[in-house]
N, C-alpha and C positions, 0 to 999 in steps of 0.2 A: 504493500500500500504506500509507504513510504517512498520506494522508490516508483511509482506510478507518478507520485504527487511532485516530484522534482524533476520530470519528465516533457515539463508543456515547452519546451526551449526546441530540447534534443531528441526529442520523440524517438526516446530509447525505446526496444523490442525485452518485453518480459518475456524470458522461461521459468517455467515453474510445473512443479513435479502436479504430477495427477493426483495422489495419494495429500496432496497437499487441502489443506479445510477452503484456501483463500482459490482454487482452483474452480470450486461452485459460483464465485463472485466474480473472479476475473479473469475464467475460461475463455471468455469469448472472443479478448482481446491477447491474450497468452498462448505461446507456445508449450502446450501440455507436452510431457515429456513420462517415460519412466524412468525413476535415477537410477535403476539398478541396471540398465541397459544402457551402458559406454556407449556404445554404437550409437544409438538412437540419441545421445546427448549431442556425442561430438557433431552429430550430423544435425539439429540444431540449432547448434549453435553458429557453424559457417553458414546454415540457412537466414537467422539472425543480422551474422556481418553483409551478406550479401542482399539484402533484403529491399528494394526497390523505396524510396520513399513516401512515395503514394499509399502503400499497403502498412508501412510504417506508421504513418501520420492515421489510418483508419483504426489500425491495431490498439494505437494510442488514445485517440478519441474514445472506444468504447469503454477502455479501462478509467479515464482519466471522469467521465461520467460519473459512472459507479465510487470510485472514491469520494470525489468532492458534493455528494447526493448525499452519499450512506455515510454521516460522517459519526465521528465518537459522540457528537451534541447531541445526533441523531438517536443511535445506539440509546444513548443516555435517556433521552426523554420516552422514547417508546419502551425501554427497560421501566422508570418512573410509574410509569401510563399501566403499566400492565401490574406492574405491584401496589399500585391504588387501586385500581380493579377487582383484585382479591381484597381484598378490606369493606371494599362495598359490598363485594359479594357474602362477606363473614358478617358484615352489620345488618344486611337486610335478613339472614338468618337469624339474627336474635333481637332484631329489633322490635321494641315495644309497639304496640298500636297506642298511638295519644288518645287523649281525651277529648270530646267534642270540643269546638271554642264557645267558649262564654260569650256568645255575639252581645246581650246586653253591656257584658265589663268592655269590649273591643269597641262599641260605639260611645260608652259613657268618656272613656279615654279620648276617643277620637275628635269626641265635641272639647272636651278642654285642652286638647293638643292646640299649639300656637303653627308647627310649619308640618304637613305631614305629607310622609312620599308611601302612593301605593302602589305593589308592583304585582302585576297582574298576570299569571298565564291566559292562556287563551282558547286551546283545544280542552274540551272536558269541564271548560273553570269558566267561561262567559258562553259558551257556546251551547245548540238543545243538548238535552241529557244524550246519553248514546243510542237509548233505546227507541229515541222518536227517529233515529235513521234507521226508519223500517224497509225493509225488503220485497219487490215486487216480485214475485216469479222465483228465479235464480238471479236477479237483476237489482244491485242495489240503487234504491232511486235518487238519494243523494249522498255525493264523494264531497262533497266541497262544506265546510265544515262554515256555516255561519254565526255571528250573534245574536245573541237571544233577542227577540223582539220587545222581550219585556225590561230588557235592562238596558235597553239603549237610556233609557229619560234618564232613570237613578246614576247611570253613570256620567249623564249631560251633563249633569247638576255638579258632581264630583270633579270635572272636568273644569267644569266654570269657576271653581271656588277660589279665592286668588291662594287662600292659603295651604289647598292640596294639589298636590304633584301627581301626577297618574303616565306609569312608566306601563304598557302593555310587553311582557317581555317571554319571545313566544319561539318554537322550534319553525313555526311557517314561514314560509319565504315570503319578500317583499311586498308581492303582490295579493296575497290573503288578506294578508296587514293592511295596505292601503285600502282594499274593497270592504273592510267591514267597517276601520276607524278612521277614514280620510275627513270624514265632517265633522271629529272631535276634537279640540283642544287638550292633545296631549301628548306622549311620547310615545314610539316603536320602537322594537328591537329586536330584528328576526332572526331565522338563524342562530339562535342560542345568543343573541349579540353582538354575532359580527357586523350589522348592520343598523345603523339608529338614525334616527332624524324626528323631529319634534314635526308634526302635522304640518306645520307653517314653513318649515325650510325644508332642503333638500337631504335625500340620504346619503351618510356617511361612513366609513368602511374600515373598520377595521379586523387586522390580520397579522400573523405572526413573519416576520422577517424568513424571505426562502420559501415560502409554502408553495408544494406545487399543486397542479389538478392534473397532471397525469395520469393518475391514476382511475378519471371518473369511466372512461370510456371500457377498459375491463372489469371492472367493478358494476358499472350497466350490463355488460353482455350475461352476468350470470345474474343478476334479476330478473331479465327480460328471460331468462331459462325455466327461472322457477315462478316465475308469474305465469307461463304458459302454462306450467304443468300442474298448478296449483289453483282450483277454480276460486273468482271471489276476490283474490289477494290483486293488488297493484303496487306499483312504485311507482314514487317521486324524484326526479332528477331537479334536485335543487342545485342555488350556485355554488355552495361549498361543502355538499354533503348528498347519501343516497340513503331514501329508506323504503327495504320493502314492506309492506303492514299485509297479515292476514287475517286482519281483526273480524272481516266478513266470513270467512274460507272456516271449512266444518273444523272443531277447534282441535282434537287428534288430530286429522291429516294434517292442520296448519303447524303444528307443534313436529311433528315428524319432518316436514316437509326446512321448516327453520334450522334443525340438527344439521341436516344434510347442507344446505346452505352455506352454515359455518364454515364447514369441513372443508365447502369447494374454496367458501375464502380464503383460510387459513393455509389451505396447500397451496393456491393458485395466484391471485393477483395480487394480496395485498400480503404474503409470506414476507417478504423483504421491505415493508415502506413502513414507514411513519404513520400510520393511524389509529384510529381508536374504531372500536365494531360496538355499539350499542346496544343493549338486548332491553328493548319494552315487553309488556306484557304480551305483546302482541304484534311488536316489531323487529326489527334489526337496521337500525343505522350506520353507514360508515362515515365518519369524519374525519376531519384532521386531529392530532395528538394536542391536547391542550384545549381545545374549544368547548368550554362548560360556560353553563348561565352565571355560575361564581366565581370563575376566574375572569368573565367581562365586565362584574357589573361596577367595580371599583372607577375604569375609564368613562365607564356611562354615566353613573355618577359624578365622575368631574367634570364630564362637558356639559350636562344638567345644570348643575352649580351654576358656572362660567359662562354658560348662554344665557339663566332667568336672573343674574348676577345676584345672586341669593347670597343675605348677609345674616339675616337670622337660625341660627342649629335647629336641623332636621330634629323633632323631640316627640313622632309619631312613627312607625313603621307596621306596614302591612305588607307582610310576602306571603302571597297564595298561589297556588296553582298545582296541576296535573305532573309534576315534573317528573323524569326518568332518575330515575339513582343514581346515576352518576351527574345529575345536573338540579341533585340537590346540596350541591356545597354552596347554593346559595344562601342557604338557611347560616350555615355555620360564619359566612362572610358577616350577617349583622350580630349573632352571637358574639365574636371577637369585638365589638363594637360598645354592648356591654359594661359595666362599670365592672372593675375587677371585685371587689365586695359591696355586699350590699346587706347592713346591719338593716336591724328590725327597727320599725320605729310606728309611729301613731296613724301614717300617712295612707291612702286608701291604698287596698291589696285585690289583687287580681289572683285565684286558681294558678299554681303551676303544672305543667305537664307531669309531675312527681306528685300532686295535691298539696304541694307548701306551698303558703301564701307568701308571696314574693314583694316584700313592702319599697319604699321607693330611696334615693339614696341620693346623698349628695356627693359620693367619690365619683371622681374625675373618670371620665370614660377608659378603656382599655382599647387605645388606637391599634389600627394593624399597623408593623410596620416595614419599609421596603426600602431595599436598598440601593432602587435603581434612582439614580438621581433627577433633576429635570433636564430633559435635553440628552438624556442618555438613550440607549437603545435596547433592549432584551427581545428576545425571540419568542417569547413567552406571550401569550392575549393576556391579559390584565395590567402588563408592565410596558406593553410594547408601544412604540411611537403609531400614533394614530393616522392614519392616511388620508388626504382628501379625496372627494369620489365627485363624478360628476359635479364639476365646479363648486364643491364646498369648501367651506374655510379648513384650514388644519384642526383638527381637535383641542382641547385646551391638554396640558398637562398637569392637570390639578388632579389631585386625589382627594376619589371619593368620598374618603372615609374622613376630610378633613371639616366636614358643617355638620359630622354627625355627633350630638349630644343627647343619646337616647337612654332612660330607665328602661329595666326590665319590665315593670309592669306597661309601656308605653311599646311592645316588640311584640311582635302577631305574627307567627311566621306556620301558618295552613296550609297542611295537604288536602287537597278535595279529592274526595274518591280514590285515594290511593293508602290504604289502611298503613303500610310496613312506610312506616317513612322516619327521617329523624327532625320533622318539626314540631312543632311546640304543641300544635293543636291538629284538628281533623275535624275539615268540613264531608259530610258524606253524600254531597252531591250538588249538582249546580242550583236546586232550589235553594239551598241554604246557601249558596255565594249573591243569589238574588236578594233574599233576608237581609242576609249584613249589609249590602250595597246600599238597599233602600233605608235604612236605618239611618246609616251616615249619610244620605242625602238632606234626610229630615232635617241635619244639623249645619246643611249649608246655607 
């Protein structure tokens, strides 16, 4: 690899033994060889010195590819990515089911809250229940997942309020997002995040330094494989991500049909790159290594700041929504946010997910913190320099976590319909996200 990488000059020719691990990576460009045959080396190697420049300079290119691609950063975070996985995987096996949310204590809060930011999923959490997308025939009658009729007003209202922020922050691509909330006063963020823009300006983009899409178009061909062979199911070709869903497709064949799936991923297109494979109840996603709703929402957060130039601390937080497991370290993002203790004292108390009443406190919040400076650059979505898209301004570099002065008793962080989760509370369906919505309307 080394000497691959000190190669872009002198478009040296690699020999390298068959038997060798780096032979599967840099066969294609290498002269394979057996070492234990003299013969076949020495012969080689004058193949080597004499070797045309052309065939040289190709030989070279293939290898020099594959190293500056597949790099140790690389190695590193998909190594990361993949032992976070198991941890998710260990926590959704023991983890507790929360407690309903005390929608009464979440709206009493919400009315004496002074600035408050709510952040909203969208599939499953503003949208009909699942079970009004009923089935004609073999034919399901609607794929396109809209908002509820009945929560457009309640959320107008929330929208309008000067002093609540309404973040919509959703796995749909751009276009979902715009056709359901383009006439509201608020924010987007599709894509798990990579994408934001406040209703009134334009979308902006952000992405990890280096990331390719190479990899969408065989990662499509084996969708398009088992969406054929599998009735019911489809997939979405979004811009930085694929998902097949067989949430329609009979739920044994769909569950078998997803096994096999893996398998072809995992041998086949995405063996060597940098991603992350998602498993929902009823989906499989491939994305890029890094791309969670909690590792964005820190940048979104600062450009929020820095666009509404908000000078008063965020002192209300509502995070709801459907989210997949691994894109719920968004919960944990306002957890660290926090006051690190919080004594008992006289002050109104709210139910904790444990049943201790969690009274309010005056220690100084428990900031996250980061080491990447401003103007600096990391590879990383949450730390990364923010890009402009479509004629937008650059992102601000402010951190999130820097207008947030939140008590615990003033942090709401709800799963809807998804029981095994680690937030605070559990709404158990989109009626009761309509409940709370209209409540807090009451109070705008």
């Amino acid at each position: 690899y080394e000497f691959v990488a000190c190669q872009a000059a002198n478009k040296g020719v690699l020999i390298l033994s068959e038997f060798a691990g780096a032979a599967q990576s840099l066969g294609a460009g290498a002269i394979l060889v057996n070492p234990w045959n003299v013969a076949e080396v020495a012969s080689s190697i004058g193949y080597a010195l004499n070797m045309s420049a052309d065939e040289r300079e190709k030989r070279h290119h293939h290898n020099f590819l594959h190293v500056t691609t597949h790099t140790s950063q690389g190695w590193a975070e998909t190594f990361v990515s993949e032992l976070n996985e198991t941890i998710v995987e260990a926590q959704l096996r023991s983890r507790q089911i929360p407690p309903p949310l005390p929608i009464e204590a979440a709206v009493d809060r919400y009315a004496c809250s002074n600035n408050r930011l709510l952040i909203l999923g969208f599939d499953a959490t503003l949208t009909e229940p699942l079970d009004a997308l009923w089935r004609k025939g073999n034919q399901i009658k609607e794929l396109k997942h809209k908002i509820r009729s009945d929560l457009r007003e309640p959320l107008r209202k929330l929208c309008d309020d000067p002093k609540t922020t309404v973040l919509v922050l959703s796995g749909s691509n751009r276009n979902a997002l715009d056709n359901n909330f383009g006439d509201f006063n608020l924010w987007l963020a599709a894509e798990n995040g990579i994408f934001l823009r406040a209703t009134m300006g334009e979308w902006m983009m952000t992405m990890p330094e280096n990331t390719s899409m190479d990899w969408v178009d065989s990662v499509k061909h084996v969708f398009e494989y088992f969406t054929q062979r599998t009735p019911r199911s489809h997939f979405e070709l979004r811009e930085t991500s694929l998902i097949w869903d067989y949430r329609y497709s009979d739920a044994e064949f769909g569950r078998l049909q997803a096994r096999d799936l893996l398998m072809h991923l995992w041998t086949g297109p995405i063996s060597n790159l940098s991603l992350d494979v998602v498993q929902g109840s009823q989906s499989i996603e491939v994305r890029s290594v890094g791309v969670t709703k909690g590792a964005a929402i820190d940048r979104i957060l600062g450009e929020i700041v820095h666009n509404k130039g908000m000078k008063e601390p965020i002192d209300y937080v509502l995070c709801m929504g459907h989210f997949l497991a691994k894109d719920e370290d968004i919960y944990s993002y306002f957890e660290l946010m926090l006051p690190s203790e919080t004594p008992t004292s006289s002050s109104s108390q709210v139910p904790t997910p444990f049943g201790t009443p969690t009274a309010g406190s005056t220690a100084a919040p428990l900031k996250k913190q980061h080491s990447l400076s401003p103007g600096k650059k990391s590879s990383f979505i949450g730390e990364s320099m923010l890009d402009p898209m479509m004629g937008a301004d650059r992102m601000s570099l402010l951190e999130g976590s820097s207008l947030i002065n939140l008590q615990a008793e003033n942090y709401f962080s709800c799963s809807v319909a998804r029981k095994r989760s680690k937030s605070r509370y559990l709404l158990r369906s989109s009626d009761e996200v309509l409940e709370l919505l209209r409540g807090m309307a009451n109070h705008c």
